[in-house]
Short mmCIF file of the C-alpha atoms (twelve columns), coordinates in Angstrom:
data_MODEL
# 
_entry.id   MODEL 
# 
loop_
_atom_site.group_PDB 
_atom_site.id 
_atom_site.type_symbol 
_atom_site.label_atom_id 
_atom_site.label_alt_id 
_atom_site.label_comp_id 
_atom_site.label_asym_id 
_atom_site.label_seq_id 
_atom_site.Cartn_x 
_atom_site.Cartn_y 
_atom_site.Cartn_z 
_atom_site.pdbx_PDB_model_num 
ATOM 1   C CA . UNK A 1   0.644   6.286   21.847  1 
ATOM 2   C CA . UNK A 2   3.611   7.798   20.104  1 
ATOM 3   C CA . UNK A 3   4.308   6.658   16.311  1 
ATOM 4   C CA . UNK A 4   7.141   8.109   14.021  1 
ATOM 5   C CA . UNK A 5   6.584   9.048   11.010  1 
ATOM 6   C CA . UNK A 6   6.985   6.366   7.977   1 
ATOM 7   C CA . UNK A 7   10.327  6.673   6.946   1 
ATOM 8   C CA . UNK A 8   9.578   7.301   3.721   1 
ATOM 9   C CA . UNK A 9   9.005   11.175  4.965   1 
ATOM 10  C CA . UNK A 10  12.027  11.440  6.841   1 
ATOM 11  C CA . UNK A 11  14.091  13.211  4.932   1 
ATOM 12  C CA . UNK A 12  12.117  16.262  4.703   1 
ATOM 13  C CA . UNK A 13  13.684  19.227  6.236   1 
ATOM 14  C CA . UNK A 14  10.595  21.340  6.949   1 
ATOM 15  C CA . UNK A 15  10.809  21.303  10.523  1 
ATOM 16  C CA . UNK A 16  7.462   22.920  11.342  1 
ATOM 17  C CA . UNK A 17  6.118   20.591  8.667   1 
ATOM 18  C CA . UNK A 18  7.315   17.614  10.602  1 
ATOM 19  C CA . UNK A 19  6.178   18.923  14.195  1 
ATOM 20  C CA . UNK A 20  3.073   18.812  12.669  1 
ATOM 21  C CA . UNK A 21  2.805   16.061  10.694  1 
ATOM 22  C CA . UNK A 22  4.359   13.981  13.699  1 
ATOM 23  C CA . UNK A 23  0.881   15.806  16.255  1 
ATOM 24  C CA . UNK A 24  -1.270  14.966  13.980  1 
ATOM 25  C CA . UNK A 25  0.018   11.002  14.145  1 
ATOM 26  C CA . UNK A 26  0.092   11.043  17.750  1 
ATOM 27  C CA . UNK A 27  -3.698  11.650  17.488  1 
ATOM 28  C CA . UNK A 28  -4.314  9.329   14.965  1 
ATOM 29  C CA . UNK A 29  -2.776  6.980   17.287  1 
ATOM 30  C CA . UNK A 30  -5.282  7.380   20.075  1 
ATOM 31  C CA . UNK A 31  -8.328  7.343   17.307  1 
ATOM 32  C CA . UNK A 32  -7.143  4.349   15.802  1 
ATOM 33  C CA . UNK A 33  -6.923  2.689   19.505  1 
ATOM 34  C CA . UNK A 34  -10.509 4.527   20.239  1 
ATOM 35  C CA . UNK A 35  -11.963 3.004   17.754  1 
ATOM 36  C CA . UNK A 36  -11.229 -0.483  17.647  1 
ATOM 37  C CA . UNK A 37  -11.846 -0.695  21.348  1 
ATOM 38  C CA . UNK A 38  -14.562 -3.382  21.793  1 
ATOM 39  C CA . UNK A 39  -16.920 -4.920  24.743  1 
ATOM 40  C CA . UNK A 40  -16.564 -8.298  23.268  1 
ATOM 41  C CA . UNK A 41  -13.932 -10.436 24.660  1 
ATOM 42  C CA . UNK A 42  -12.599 -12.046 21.440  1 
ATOM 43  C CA . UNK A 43  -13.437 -8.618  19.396  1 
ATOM 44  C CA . UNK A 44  -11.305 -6.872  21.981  1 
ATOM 45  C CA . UNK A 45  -8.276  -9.318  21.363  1 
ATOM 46  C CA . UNK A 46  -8.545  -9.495  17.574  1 
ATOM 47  C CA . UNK A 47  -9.492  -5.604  16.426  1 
ATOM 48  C CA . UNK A 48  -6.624  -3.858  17.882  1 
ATOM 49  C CA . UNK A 49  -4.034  -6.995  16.995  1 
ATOM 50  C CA . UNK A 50  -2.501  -5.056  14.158  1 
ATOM 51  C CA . UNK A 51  -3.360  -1.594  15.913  1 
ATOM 52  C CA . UNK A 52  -0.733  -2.810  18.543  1 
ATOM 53  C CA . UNK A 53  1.769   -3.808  16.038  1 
ATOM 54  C CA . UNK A 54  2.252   -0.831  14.449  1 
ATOM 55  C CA . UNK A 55  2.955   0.042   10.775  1 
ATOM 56  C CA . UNK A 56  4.286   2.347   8.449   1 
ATOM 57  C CA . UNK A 57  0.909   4.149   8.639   1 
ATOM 58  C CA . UNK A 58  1.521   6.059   5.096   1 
ATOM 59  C CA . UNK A 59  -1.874  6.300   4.259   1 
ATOM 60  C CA . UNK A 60  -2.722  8.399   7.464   1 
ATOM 61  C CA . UNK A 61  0.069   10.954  7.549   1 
ATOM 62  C CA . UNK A 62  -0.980  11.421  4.004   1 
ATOM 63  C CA . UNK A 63  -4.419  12.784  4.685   1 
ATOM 64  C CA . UNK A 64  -3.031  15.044  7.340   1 
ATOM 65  C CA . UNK A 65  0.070   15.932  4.822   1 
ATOM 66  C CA . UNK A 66  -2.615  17.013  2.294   1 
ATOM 67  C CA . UNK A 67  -4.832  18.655  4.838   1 
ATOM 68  C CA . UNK A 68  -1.902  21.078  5.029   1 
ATOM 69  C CA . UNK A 69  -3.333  22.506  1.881   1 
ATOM 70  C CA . UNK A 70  -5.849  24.022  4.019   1 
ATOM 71  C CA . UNK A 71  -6.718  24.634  7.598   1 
ATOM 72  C CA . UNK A 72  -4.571  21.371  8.903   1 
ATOM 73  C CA . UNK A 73  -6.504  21.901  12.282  1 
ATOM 74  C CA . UNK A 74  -10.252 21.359  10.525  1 
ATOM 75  C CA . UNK A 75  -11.898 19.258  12.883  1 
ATOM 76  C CA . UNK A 76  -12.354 15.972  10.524  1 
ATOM 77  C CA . UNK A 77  -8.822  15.804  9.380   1 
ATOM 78  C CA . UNK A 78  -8.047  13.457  12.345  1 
ATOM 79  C CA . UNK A 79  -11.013 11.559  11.780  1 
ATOM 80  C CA . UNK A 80  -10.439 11.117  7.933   1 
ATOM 81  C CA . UNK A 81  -7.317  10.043  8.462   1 
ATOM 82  C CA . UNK A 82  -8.381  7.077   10.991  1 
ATOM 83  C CA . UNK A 83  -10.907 5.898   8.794   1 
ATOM 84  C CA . UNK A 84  -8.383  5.547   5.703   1 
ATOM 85  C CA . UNK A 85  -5.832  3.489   8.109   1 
ATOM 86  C CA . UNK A 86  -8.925  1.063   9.448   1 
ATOM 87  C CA . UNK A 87  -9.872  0.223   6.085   1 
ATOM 88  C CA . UNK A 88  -5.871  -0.531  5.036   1 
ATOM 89  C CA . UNK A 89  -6.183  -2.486  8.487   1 
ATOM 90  C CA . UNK A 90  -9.309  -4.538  7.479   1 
ATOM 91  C CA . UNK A 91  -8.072  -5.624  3.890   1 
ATOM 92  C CA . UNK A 92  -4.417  -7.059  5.824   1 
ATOM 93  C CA . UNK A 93  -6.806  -9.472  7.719   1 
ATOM 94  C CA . UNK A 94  -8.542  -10.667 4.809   1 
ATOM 95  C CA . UNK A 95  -5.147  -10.558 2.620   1 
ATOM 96  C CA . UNK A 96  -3.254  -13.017 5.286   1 
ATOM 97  C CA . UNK A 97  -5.827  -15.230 5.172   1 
ATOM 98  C CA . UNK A 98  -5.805  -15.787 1.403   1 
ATOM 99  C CA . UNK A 99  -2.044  -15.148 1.100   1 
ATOM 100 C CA . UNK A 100 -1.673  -17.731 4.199   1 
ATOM 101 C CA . UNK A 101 0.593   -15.507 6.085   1 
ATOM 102 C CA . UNK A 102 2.487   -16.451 8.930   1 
ATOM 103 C CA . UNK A 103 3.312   -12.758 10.440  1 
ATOM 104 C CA . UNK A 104 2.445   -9.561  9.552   1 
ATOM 105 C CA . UNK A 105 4.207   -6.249  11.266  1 
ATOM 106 C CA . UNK A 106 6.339   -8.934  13.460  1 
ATOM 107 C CA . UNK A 107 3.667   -10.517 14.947  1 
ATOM 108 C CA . UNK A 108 1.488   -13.595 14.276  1 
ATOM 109 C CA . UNK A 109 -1.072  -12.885 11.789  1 
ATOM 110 C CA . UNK A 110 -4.813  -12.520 12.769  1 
ATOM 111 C CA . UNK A 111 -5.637  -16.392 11.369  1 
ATOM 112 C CA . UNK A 112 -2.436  -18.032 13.197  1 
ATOM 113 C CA . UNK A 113 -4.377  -16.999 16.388  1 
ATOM 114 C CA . UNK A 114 -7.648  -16.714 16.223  1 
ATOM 115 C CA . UNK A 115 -8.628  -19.463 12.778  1 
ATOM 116 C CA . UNK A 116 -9.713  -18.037 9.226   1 
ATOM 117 C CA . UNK A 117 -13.065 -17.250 10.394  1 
ATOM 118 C CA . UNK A 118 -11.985 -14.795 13.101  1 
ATOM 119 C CA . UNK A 119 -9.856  -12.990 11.316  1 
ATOM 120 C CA . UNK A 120 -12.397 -12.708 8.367   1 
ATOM 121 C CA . UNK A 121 -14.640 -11.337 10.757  1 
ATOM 122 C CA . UNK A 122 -12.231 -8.928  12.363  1 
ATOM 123 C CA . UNK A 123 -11.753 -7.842  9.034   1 
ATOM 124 C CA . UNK A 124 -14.982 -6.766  8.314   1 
ATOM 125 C CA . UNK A 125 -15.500 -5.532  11.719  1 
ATOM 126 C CA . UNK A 126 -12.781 -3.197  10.742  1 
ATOM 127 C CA . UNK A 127 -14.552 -2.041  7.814   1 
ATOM 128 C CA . UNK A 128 -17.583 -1.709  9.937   1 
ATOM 129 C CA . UNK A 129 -15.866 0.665   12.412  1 
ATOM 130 C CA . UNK A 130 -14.154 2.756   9.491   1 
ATOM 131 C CA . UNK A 131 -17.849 3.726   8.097   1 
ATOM 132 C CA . UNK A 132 -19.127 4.598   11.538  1 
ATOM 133 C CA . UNK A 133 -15.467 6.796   11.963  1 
ATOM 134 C CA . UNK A 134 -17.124 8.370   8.676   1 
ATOM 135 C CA . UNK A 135 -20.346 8.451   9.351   1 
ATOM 136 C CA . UNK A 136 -20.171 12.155  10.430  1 
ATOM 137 C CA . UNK A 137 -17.921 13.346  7.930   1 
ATOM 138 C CA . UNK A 138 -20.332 14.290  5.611   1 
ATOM 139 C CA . UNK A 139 -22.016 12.492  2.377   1 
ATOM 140 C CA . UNK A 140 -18.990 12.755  0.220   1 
ATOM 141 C CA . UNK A 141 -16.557 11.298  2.391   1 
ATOM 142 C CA . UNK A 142 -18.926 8.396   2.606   1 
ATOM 143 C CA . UNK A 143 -19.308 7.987   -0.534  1 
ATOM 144 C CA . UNK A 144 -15.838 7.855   -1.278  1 
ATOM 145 C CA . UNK A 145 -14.755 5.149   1.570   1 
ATOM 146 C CA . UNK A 146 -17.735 3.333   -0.493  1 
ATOM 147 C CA . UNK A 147 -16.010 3.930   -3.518  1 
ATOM 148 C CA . UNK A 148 -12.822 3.175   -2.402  1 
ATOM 149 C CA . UNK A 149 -13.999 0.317   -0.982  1 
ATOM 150 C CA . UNK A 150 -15.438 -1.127  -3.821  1 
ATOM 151 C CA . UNK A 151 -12.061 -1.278  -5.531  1 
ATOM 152 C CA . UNK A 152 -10.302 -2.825  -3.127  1 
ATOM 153 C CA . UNK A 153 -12.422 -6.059  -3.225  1 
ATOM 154 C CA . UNK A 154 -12.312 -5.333  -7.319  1 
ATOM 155 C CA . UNK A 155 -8.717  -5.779  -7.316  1 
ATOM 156 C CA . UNK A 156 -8.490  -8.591  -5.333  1 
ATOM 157 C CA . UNK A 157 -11.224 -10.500 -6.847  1 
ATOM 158 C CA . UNK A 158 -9.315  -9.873  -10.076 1 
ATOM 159 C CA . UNK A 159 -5.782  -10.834 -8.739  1 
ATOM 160 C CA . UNK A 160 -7.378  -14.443 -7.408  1 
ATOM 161 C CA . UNK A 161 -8.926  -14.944 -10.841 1 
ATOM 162 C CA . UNK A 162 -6.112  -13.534 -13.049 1 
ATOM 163 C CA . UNK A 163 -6.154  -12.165 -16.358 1 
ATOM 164 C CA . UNK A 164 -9.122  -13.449 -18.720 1 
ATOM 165 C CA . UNK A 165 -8.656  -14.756 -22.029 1 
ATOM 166 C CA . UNK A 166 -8.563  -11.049 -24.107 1 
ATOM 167 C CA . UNK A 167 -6.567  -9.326  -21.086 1 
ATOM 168 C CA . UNK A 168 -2.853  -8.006  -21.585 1 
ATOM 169 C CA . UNK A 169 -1.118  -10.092 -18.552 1 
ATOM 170 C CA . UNK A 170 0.903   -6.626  -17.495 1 
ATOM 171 C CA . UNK A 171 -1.936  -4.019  -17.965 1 
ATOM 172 C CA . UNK A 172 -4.028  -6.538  -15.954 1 
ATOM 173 C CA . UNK A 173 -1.618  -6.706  -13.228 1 
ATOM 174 C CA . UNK A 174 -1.109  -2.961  -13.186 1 
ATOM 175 C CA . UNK A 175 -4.671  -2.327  -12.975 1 
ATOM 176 C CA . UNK A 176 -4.685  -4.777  -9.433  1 
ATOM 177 C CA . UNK A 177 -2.227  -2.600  -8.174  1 
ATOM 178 C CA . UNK A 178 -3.818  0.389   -8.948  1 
ATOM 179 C CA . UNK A 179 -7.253  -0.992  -7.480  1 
ATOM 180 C CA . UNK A 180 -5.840  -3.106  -4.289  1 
ATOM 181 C CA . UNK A 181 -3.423  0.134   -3.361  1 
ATOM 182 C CA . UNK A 182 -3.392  3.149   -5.746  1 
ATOM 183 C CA . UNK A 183 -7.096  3.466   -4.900  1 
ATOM 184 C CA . UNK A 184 -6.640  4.134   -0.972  1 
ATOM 185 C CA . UNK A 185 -3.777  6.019   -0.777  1 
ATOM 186 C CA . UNK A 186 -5.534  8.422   -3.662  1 
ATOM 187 C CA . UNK A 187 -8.655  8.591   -1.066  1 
ATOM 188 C CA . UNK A 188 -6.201  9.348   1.916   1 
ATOM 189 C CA . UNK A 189 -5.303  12.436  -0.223  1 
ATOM 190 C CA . UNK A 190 -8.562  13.240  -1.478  1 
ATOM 191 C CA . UNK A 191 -9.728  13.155  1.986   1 
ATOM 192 C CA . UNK A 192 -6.931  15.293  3.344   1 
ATOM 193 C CA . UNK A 193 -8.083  17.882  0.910   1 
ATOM 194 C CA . UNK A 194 -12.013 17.535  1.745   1 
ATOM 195 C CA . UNK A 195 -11.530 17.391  5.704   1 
ATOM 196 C CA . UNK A 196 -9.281  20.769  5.247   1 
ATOM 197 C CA . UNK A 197 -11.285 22.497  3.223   1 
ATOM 198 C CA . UNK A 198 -8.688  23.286  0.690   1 
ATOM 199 C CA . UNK A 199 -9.057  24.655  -2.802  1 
ATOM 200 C CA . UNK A 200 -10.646 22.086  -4.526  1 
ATOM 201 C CA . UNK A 201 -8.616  22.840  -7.794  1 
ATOM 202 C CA . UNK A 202 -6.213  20.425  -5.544  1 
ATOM 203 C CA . UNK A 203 -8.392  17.635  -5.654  1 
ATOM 204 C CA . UNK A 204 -7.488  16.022  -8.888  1 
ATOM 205 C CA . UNK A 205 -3.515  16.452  -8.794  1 
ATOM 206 C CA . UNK A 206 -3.828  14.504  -5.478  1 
ATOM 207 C CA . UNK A 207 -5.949  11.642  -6.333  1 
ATOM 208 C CA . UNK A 208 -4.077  11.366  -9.401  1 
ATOM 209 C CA . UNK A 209 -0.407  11.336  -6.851  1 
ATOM 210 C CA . UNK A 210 -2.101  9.007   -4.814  1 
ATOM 211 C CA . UNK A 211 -3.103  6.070   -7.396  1 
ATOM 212 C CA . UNK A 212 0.469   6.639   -9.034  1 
ATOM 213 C CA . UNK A 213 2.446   6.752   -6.480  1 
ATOM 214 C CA . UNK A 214 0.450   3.266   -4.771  1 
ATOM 215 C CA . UNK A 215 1.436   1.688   -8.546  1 
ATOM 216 C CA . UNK A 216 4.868   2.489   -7.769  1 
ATOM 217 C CA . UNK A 217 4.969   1.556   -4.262  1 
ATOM 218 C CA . UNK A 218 3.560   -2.202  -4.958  1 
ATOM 219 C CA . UNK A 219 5.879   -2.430  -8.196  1 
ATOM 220 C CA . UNK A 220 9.283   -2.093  -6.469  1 
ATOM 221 C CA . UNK A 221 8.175   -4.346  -3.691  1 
ATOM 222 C CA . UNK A 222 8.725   -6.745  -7.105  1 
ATOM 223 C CA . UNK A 223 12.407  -5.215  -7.517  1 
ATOM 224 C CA . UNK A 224 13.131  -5.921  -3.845  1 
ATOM 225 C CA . UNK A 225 11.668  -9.520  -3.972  1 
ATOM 226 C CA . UNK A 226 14.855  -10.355 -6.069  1 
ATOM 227 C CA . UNK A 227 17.120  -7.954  -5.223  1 
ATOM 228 C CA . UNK A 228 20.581  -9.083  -3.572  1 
ATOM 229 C CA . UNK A 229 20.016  -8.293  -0.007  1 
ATOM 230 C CA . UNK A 230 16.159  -8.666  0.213   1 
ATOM 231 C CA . UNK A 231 13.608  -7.151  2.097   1 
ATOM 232 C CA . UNK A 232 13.999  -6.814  6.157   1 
ATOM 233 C CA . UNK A 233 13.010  -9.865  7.477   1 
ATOM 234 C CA . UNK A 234 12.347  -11.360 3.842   1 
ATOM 235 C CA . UNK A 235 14.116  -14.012 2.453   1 
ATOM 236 C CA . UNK A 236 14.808  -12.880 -1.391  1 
ATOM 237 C CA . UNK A 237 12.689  -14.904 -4.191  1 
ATOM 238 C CA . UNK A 238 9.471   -15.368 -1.298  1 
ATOM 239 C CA . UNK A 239 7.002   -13.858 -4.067  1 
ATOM 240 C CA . UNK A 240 8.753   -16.443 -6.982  1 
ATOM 241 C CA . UNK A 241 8.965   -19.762 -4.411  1 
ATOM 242 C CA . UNK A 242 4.896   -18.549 -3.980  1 
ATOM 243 C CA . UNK A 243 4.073   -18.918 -7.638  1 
ATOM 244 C CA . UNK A 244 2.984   -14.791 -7.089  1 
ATOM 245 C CA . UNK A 245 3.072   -13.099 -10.440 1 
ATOM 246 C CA . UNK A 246 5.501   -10.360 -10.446 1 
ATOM 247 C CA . UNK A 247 6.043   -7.337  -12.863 1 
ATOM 248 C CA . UNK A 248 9.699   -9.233  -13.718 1 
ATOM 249 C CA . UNK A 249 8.157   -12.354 -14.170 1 
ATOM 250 C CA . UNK A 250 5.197   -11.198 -16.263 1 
ATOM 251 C CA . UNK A 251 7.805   -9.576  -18.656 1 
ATOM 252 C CA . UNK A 252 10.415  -12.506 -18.567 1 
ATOM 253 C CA . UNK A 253 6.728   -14.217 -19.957 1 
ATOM 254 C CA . UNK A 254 6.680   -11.879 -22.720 1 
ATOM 255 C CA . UNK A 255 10.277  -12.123 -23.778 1 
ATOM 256 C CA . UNK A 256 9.959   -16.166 -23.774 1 
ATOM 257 C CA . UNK A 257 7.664   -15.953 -26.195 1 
ATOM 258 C CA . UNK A 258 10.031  -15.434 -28.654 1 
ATOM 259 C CA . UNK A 259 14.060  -15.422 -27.003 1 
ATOM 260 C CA . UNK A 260 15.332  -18.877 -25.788 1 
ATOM 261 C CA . UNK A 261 17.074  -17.800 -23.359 1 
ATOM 262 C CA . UNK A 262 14.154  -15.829 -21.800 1 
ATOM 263 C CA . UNK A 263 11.914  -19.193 -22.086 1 
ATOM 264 C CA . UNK A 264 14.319  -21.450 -20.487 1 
ATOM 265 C CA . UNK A 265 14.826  -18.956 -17.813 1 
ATOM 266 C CA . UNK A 266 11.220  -19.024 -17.060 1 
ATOM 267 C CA . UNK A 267 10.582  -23.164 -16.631 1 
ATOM 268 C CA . UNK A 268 13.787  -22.556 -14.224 1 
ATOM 269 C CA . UNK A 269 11.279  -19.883 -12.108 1 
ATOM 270 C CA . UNK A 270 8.102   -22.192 -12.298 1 
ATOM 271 C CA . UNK A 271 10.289  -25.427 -11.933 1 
ATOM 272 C CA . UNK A 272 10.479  -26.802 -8.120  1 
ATOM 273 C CA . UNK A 273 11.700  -23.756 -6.370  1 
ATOM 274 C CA . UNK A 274 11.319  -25.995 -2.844  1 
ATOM 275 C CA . UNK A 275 15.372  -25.896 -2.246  1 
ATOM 276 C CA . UNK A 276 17.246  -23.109 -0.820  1 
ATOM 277 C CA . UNK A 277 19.909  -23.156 -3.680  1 
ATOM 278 C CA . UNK A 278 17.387  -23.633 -6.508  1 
ATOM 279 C CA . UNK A 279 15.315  -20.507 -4.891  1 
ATOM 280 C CA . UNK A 280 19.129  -18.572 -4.941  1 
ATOM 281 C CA . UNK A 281 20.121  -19.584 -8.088  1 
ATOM 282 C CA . UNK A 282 16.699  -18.215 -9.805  1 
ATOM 283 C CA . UNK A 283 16.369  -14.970 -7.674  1 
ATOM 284 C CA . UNK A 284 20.276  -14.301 -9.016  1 
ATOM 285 C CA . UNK A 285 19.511  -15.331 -12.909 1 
ATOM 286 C CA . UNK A 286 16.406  -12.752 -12.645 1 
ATOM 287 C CA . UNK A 287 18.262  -10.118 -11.001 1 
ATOM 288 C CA . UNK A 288 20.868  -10.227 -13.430 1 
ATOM 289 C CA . UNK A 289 18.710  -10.460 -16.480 1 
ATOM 290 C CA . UNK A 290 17.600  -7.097  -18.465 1 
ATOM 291 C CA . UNK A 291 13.673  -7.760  -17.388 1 
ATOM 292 C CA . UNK A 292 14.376  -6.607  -13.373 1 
ATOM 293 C CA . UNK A 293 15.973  -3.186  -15.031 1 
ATOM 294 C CA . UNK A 294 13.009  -2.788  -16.814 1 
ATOM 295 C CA . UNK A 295 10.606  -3.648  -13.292 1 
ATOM 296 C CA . UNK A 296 12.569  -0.798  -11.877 1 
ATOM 297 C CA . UNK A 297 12.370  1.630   -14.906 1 
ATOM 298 C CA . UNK A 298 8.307   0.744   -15.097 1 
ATOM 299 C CA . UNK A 299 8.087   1.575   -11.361 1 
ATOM 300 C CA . UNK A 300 9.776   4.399   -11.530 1 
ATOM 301 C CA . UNK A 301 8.023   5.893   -14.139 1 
ATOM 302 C CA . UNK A 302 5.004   5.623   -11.724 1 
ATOM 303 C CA . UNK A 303 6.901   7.364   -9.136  1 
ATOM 304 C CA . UNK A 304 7.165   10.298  -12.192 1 
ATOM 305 C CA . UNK A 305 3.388   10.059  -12.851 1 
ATOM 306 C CA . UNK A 306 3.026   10.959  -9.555  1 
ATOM 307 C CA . UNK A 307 5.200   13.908  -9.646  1 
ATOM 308 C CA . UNK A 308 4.053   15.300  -12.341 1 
ATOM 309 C CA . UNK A 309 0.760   15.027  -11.209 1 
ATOM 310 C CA . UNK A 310 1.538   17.722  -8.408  1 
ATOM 311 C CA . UNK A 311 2.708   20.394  -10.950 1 
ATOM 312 C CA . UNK A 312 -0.701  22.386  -10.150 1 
ATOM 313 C CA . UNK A 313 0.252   22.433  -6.635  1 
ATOM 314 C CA . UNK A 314 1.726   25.352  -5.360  1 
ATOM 315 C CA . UNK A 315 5.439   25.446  -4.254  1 
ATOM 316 C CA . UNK A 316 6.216   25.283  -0.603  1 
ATOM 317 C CA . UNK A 317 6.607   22.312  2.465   1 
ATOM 318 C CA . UNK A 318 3.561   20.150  1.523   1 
ATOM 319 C CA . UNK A 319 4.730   19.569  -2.642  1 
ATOM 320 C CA . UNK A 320 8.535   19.074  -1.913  1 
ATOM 321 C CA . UNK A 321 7.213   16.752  1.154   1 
ATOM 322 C CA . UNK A 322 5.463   14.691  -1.891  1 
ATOM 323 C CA . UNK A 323 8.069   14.987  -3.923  1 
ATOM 324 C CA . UNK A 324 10.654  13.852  -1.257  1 
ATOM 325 C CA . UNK A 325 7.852   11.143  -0.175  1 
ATOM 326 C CA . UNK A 326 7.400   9.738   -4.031  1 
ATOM 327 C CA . UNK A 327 11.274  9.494   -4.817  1 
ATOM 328 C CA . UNK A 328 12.016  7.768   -1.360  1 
ATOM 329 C CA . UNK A 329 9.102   5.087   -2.372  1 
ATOM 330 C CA . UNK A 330 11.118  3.920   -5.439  1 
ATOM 331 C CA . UNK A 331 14.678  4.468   -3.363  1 
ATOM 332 C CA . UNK A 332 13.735  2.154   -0.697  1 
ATOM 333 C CA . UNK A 333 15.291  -1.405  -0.052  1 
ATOM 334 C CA . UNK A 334 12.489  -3.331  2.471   1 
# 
């Protein structure tokens, strides 16, 4: 099964780079299909629902982008790279279901299907079949999927309770991000450098990448939620109608403590949103005010985090393919 790469690594002019980064997809491909292949008749259905659909699968072609740091062609790189992608798979069942999504990747999500429970259950029959996927790649690898893991149900136990009484509303937020996304992407690139055997002195400047550049990538998804044209397939404002706390909204908070303007703004945003016109007129005041300039600028910054993070690297394909990657993450529009 034959995936392009996410476009977000399109623009990269290494050609060989992209010949291989584009094999080592195709392979992921048949691994991901391998492994959520299933006797059960319902299991069968449900697993590979979001397999089929496809995706941007970012999180694989990093491991195998990182894996370029060493030998590219070890023989867990594939592997690693499945296992990363099944666990982003698992925590999209579980996320639609608490989210109460109707489609995900342009299909019906898992619950509109198959009810709650199945797609709970596919979920962590996901999550199953990513530690089996890593059962053989040796104890550190385990240990990190664990790891990983473990953050991703942090951050979205935190997000559902929200910030506690002695919690800075923004730091809080950033830290979800950081957990619910930063946390596997920085794996996928930890792993790429483990399953190549690359220097290890690598290591660190990727995980660090990988957790800033997952910051970024979830913080201009807030820029786009309001911007003019809107996501693809997204009707602008879907994240304010939703009551979903949103970098822009959590600073609009801050400024109405203390600017009128800023505080009247802000019952306008959690007023009855339920209308088409009162949804447009709120998306456009928030646009237009100075807090979405600063959502950009914060996400951004990330995006520079990241970047800088990579200095150690050594110049060639694989850090201007980051580089390229981490600017076109904060320059996209869906």
């Amino acid at each position: 099964m034959k995936n392009t790469l996410p476009k977000q690594f399109r623009s990269v002019t290494d050609a060989p780079l992209l010949k291989a980064l584009e094999a080592g997809l195709e392979k992921v491909e048949q691994g991901l299909i391998n492994a959520t292949k299933h006797t059960d008749p319902i299991a069968k259905e449900s697993a590979a629902h979001l397999v089929n659909a496809g995706g941007k699968r970012i999180r694989p072609v990093l491991v195998l982008l990182a894996a370029q740091l060493g030998d590219p062609e070890g023989v867990n790189v594939v592997d690693s790279a499945v296992v990363v992608e099944l666990t982003h798979l698992a925590t999209l069942y579980h996320d639609d279901v608490m989210d109460e999504a109707p489609t995900r990747r342009g299909v019906p999500t898992a619950h509109k299907v198959w009810g709650n429970n199945i797609a709970i259950l596919t979920g962590d029959l996901l999550f199953a079949r990513a530690s089996q996927v890593a059962a053989h790649l040796g104890e550190e690898t385990i240990k990190l999927q664990s790891f990983t893991f473990e953050r991703l149900c942090l951050g979205q136990m935190h997000e559902t309770v929200g910030p506690q009484e002695n919690d800075d509303p923004t730091q809080h937020y950033i830290q979800v991000m950081a957990d619910k996304t930063g946390s596997l992407i920085a794996a996928a690139a930890q792993m790429g450098i483990i399953a190549s055997g690359a220097d290890r002195a690598y290591e660190q400047p990727m995980i660090e990448f990988g957790e800033a550049i997952g910051v970024a990538f979830q913080l201009i998804d807030d820029v786009i939620d309001i911007s003019e044209e809107g996501p693809s397939g997204k009707t602008p404002g879907t994240d304010l109608r939703a009551g979903v706390p949103t970098l822009p909204v959590l600073l609009l908070r801050e400024q109405a403590k203390t600017e009128a303007s800023a505080k009247a703004l802000l019952a306008e945003i959690e007023g009855d949103l339920s209308t088409d016109e009162a949804l447009a007129a709120a998306v456009t005041k928030l646009r237009n005010h100075p807090v979405a300039a600063e959502a950009e600028a914060e996400a951004r910054r990330w995006a520079a985090k990241a970047i800088a993070a990579i200095e150690p690297l050594p110049d060639g394909s694989v850090k201007r393919a980051l580089i390229t990657f981490a600017n076109a993450v904060v320059d996209r529009t869906n």
